[in-house]
C-alpha positions in Angstrom: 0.6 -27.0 -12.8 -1.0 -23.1 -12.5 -2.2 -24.0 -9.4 0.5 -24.7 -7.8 2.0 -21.1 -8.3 -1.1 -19.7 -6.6 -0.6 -22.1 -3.8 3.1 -20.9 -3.5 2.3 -16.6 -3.1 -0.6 -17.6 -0.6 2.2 -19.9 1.5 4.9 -17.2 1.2 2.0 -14.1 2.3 1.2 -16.5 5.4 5.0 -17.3 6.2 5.4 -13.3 6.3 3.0 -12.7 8.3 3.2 -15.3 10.7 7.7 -14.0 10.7 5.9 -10.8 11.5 3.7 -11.8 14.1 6.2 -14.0 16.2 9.7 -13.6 15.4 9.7 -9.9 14.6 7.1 -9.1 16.8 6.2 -6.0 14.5 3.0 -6.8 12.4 1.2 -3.8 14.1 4.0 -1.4 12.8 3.7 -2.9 9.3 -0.6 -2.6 9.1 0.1 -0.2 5.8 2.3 -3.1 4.0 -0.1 -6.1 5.3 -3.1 -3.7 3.8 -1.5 -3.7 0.1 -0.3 -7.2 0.6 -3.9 -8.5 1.4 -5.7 -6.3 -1.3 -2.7 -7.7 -3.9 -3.3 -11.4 -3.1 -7.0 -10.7 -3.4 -6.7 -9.3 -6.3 -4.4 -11.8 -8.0 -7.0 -14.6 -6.3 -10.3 -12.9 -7.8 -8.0 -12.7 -11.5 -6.4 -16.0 -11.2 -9.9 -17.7 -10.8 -11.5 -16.2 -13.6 -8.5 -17.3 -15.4 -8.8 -20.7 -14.7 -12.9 -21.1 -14.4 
């Protein structure tokens, strides 16, 4: 059942950046917020697998 909240943030960061991308056509004025986004999901990613391994 844990997994399925990591597979949830990773589909929601990759919805936002694909709304970004295409519909709002603004991802390069949002670089910053994609930055701490990224470094976040890695973060949580690196903690979340020692967690579960």
């Amino acid at each position: 059942m844990r997994i399925y909240g990591g597979i949830i943030i990773l589909f929601a960061f990759i919805c936002w950046v694909f709304y970004r991308l295409f519909i709002k056509k603004d991802l390069r004025q949002n670089l910053q917020a994609l930055g701490v986004y990224s470094s976040f999901v890695l973060v949580w990613a690196i903690i979340y697998a020692f967690i579960i391994y």
